[in-house]
C-alpha positions in Angstrom: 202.6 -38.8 187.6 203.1 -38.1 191.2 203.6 -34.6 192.5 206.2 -33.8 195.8 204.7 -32.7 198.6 205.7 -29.5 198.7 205.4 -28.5 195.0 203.3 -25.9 194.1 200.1 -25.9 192.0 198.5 -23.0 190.7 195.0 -23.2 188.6 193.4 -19.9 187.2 189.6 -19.5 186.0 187.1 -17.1 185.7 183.9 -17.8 185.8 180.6 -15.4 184.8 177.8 -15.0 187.1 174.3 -13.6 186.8 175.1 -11.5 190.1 177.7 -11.4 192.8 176.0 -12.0 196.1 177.4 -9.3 198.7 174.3 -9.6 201.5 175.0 -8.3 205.1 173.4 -11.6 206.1 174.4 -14.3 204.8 173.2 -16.4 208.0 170.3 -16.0 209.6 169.1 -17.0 213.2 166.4 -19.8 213.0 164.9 -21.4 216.1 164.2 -25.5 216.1 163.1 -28.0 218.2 165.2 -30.3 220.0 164.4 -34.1 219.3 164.9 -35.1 222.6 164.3 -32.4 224.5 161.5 -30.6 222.9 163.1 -27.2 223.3 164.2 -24.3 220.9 167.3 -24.1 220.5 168.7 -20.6 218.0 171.0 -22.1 215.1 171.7 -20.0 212.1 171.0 -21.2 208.4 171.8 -19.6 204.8 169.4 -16.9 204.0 167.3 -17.2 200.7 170.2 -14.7 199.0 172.7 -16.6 200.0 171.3 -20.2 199.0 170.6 -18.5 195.6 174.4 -17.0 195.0 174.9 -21.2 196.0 173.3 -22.4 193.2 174.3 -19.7 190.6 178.2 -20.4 191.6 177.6 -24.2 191.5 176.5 -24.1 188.5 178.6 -22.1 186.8 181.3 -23.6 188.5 180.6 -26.8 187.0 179.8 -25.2 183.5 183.5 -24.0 183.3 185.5 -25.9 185.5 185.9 -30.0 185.3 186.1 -31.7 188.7 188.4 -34.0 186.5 191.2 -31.6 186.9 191.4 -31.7 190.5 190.4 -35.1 190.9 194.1 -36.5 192.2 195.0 -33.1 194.3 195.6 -32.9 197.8 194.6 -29.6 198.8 197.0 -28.0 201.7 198.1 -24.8 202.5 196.4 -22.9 199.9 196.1 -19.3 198.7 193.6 -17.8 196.9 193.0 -14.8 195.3 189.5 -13.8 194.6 188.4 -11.0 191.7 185.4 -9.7 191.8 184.0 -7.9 188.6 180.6 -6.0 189.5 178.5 -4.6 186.6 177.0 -1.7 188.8 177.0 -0.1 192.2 180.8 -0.7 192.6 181.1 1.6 195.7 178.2 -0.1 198.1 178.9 -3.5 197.8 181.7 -4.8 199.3 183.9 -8.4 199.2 184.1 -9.5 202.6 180.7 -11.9 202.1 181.0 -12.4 198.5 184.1 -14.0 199.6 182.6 -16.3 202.4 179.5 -17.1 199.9 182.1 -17.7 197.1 184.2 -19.8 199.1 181.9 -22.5 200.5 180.5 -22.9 197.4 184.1 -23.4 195.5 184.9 -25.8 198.6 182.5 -27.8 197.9 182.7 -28.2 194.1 186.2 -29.1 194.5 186.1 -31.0 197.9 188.3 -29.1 199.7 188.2 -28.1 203.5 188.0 -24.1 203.6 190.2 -24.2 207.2 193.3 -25.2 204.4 193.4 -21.6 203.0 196.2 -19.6 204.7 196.1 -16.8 202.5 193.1 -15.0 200.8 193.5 -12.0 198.5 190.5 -10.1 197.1 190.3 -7.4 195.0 187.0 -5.8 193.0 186.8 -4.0 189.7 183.9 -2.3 187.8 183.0 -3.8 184.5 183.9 -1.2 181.5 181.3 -3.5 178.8 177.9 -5.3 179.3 179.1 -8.7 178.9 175.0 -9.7 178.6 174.4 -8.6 182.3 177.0 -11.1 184.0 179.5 -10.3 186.2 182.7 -11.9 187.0 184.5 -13.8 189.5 188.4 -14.3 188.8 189.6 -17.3 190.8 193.4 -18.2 191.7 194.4 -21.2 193.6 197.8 -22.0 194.7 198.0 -25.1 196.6 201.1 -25.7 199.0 202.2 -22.5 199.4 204.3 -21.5 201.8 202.7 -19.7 205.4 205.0 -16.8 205.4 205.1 -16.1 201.9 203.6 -12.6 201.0 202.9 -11.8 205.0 204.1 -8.8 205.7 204.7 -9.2 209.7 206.9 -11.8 210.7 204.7 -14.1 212.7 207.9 -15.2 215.1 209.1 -11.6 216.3 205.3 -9.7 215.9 205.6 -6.2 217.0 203.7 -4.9 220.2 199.8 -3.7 219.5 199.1 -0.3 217.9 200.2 1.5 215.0 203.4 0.0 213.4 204.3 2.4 211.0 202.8 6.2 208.8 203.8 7.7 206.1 
C-alpha cells in the first residue's frame, strides 16, 4: 500500500522518562591527536549528561514505539512538536537542549536525517501527579508537510529587520 508523495503522515506518542535532560552543555570541547600529524586538534563530544539522556530516550523509545511502524516511511519535510512534562523545577529548566538531546536520539531510533525537520514546536508543562518519578515527553511527527504551513512571515516578501508589529 503505497503512499503519494505528498500525503501527509502524522504519528503521536508519548513516551515516560526517568528525567528530561536540559544541560547548558550538551557538547563539550575535547582535544585529540591527529593520526598523521600528531597534533591536537579541539573537537567537541557529548558530555556524560548528555550520553545518559541518550540511553534513557533510546530505550524508552524502543520500549514504546516499534521501528516496525516506520519501517516503509520516507521521512521529508517534517514537523515536529515536542512536549515536555517536568516533574519539578518547571521555571529553571528550559527546552531548547532537551530538544537537541531529544532529537538526535529520536533520529536515530527511526533513521531519519534531523536536517528534514522544517518545523519544530515545543512547549513544557509541569506534572500535577507523581507518575512513579517519570516525566514525560509528548512526540508529534508530521511527515510531508508543507514549508509555509503555520509560518507566520511570508518567506517570499519578508519584511525589513526590526520590530514588525506591538500591541
Amino acid at each position: 500500500m503505497g503512499l503519494e508523495n505528498n500525503q501527509i503522515q502524522e504519528w503521536k506518542f508519548i513516551i515516560p522518562v526517568h528525567y528530561i535532560e536540559s544541560v547548558n552543555k550538551h557538547l563539550v570541547p575535547c582535544y585529540r591527536r591527529g593520526k598523521i600529524s600528531g597534533k591536537p586538534f579541539l573537537y567537541l563530544r557529548k558530555s556524560d549528561e548528555a550520553k545518559r539522556a541518550d540511553e534513557d530516550y533510546t530505550k524508552s523509545l524502543s520500549f514504546y514505539i516499534s521501528k516496525d511502524l516506520f519501517k516503509d516511511v520516507v521521512f521529508h519535510n517534517m514537523d515536529i512538536l515536542y512536549g515536555f512534562y517536568f516533574k519539578e523545577l518547571f521555571y529553571k529548566r528550559d527546552t531548547s537542549n532537551s530538544i537537541k538531546i531529544f532529537e538526535d536520539s529520536l533520529a536515530r531510533y527511526l533513521g531519519y536525517n534531523d536536517s528534514q525537520v522544517i518545523n519544530t514546536h515545543s512547549y513544557k508543562r509541569n506534572l500535577s501527579n507523581n507518575y512513579d518519578g517519570y516525566e514525560f515527553i509528548y512526540i508529534h511527527i508530521r511527515n510531508n508537510a508543507k514549508p509555509d504551513e503555520g509560518v507566520v512571515v511570508d518567506r517570499r516578501t519578508l519584511p525589513p529587520p526590526g520590530l514588525i508589529s506591538k500591541s
